[in-house]
KOLNUNU-612501 format. One record per residue (C-alpha): residue in three letters; z, x, y; residue number from 1. Coordinates in steps of 0.1 Angstrom, whole numbers, plus 2048, in hexadecimal, padded with zeros to 3 digits. Each point is the difference from the previous one (the first is absolute). Example, Ala and Ser with C-alpha at 12.3 -4.5 7.8 and 13.67 -1.06 7.14 Angstrom:
! residues 2
@rest:ALA; pz:84E; px:87B; py:7D3; nr:1
@rest:SER; pz:7F9; px:80E; py:822; nr:2
END
This chain:
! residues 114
@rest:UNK; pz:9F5; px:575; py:27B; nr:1
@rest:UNK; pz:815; px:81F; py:804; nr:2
@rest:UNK; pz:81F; px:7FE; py:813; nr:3
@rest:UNK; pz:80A; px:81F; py:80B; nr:4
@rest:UNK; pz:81F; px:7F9; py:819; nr:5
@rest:UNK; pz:81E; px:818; py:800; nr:6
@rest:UNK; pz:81C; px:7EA; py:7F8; nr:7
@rest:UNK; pz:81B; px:81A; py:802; nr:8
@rest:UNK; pz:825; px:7F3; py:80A; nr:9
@rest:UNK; pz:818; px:817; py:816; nr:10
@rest:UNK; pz:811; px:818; py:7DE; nr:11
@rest:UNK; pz:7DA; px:809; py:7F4; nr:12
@rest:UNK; pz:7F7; px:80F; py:827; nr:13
@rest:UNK; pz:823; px:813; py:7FF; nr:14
@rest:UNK; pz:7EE; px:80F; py:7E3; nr:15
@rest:UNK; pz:7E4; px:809; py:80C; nr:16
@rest:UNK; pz:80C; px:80F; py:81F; nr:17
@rest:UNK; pz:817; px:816; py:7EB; nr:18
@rest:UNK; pz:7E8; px:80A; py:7E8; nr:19
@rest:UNK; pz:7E9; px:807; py:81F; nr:20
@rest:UNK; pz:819; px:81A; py:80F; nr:21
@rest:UNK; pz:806; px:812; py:7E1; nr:22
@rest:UNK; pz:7DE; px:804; py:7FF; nr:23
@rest:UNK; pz:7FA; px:80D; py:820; nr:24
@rest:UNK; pz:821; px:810; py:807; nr:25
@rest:UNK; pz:801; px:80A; py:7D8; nr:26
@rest:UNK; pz:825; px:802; py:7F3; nr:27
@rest:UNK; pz:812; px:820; py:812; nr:28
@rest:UNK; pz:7F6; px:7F2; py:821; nr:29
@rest:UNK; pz:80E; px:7DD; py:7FA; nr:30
@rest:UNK; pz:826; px:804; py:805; nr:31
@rest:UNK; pz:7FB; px:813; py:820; nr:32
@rest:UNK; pz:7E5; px:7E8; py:80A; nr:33
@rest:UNK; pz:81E; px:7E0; py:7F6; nr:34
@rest:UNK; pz:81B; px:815; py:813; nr:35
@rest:UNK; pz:7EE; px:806; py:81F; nr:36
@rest:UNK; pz:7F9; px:7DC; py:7FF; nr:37
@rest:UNK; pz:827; px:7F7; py:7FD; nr:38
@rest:UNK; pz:808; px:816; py:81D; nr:39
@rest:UNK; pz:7E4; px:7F0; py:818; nr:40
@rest:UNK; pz:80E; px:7DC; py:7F6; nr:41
@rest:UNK; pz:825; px:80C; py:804; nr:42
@rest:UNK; pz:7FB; px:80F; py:824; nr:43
@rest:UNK; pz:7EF; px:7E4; py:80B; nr:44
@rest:UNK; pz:817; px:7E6; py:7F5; nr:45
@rest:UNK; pz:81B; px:818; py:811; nr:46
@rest:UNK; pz:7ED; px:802; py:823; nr:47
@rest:UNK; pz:7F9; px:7D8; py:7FA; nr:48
@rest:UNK; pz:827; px:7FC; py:7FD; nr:49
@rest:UNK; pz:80C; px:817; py:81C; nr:50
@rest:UNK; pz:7E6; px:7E9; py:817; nr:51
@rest:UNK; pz:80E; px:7E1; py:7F7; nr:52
@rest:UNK; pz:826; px:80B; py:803; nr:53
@rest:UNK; pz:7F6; px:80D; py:825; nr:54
@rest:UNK; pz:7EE; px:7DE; py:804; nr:55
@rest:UNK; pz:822; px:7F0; py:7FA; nr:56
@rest:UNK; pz:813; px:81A; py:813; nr:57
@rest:UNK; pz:7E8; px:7F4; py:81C; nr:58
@rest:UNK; pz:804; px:7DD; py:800; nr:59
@rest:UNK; pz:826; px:7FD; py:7F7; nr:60
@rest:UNK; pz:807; px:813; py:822; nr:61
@rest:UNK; pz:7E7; px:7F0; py:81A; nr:62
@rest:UNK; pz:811; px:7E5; py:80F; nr:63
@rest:UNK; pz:7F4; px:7DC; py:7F8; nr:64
@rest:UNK; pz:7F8; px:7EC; py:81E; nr:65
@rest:UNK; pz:7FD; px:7DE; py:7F7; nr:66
@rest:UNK; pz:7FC; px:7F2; py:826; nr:67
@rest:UNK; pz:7F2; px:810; py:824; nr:68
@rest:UNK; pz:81E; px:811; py:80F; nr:69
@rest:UNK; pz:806; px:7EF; py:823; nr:70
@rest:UNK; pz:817; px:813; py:810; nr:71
@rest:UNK; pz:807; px:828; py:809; nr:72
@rest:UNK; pz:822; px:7FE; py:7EE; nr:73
@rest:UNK; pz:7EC; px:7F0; py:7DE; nr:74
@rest:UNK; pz:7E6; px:81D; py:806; nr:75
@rest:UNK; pz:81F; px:81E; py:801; nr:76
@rest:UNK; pz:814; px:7F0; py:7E5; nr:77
@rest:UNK; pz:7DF; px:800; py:7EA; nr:78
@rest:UNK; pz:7FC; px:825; py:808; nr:79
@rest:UNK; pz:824; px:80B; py:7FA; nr:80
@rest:UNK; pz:801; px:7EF; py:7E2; nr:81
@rest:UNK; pz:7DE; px:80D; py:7F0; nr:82
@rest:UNK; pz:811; px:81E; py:801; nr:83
@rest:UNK; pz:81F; px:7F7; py:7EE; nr:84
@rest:UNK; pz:818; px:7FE; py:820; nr:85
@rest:UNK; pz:818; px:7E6; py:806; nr:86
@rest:UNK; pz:7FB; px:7ED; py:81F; nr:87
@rest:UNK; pz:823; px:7F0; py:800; nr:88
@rest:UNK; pz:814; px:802; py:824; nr:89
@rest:UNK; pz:7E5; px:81D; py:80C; nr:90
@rest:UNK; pz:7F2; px:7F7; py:827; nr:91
@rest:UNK; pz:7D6; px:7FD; py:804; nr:92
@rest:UNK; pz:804; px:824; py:80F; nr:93
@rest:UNK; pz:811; px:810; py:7E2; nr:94
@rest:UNK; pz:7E4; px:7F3; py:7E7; nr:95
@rest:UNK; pz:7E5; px:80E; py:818; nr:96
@rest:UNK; pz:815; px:826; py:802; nr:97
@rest:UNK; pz:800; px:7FA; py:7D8; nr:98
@rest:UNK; pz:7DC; px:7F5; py:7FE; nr:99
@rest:UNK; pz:7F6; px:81E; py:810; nr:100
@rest:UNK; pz:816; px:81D; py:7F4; nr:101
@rest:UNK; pz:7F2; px:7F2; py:7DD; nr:102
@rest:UNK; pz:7DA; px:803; py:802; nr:103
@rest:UNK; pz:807; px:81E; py:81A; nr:104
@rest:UNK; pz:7F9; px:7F8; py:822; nr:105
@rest:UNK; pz:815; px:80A; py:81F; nr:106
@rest:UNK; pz:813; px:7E5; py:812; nr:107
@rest:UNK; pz:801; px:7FF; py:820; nr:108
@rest:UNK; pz:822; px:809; py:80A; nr:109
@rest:UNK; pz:807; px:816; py:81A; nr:110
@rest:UNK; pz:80F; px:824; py:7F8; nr:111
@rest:UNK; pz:821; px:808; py:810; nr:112
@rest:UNK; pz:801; px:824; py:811; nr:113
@rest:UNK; pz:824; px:811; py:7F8; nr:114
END
């Protein structure tokens, strides 16, 4: 008999919504209301930017592995160069003294008394 479906397309709910807030919010409270709103959207889509760039940051300096390392000298020269160190001409020792003077451990050299 009576069909009484809402057949109202996106345009007509952006409407109603607005016409629903300037009810509710009247029309002095609307601007504030629309500029709080702008803020919220603008700090978030700040924070979700900084994330993403420090996601980047992230994977652009951890080494990429594509195989098991077999051998101590793969496993040092993997180290040194994670941290932006050139392993060229440097002994198994010197990566290990650089290893540790860069995350902050002592080595274990002994101290000469003069």
């Amino acid at each position: 008999m009576f069909d009484y479906s809402l057949d109202i397309l996106g345009n007509e709910w952006i409407i109603i919504i607005f016409v629903a807030l300037v009810l509710i919010l009247g029309t002095n409270q609307l601007p504030n209301a629309a500029r709080k709103l702008g803020k919220i959207a603008y700090e978030f889509n700040k924070a979700k930017n900084e994330v993403q760039s420090q996601m980047k940051n992230i994977s652009e300096t951890t080494p990429n592995i594509s195989a098991p390392v077999e051998t101590e000298r793969q496993k040092l020269e993997t180290m040194v160069k994670s941290l932006g160190v050139s392993v060229e001409e440097k002994s198994d020792e010197e990566l290990r003294k650089i290893i540790a003077n860069r995350i902050g451990q002592k080595t274990d050299e002994p101290e000469s008394k003069t």
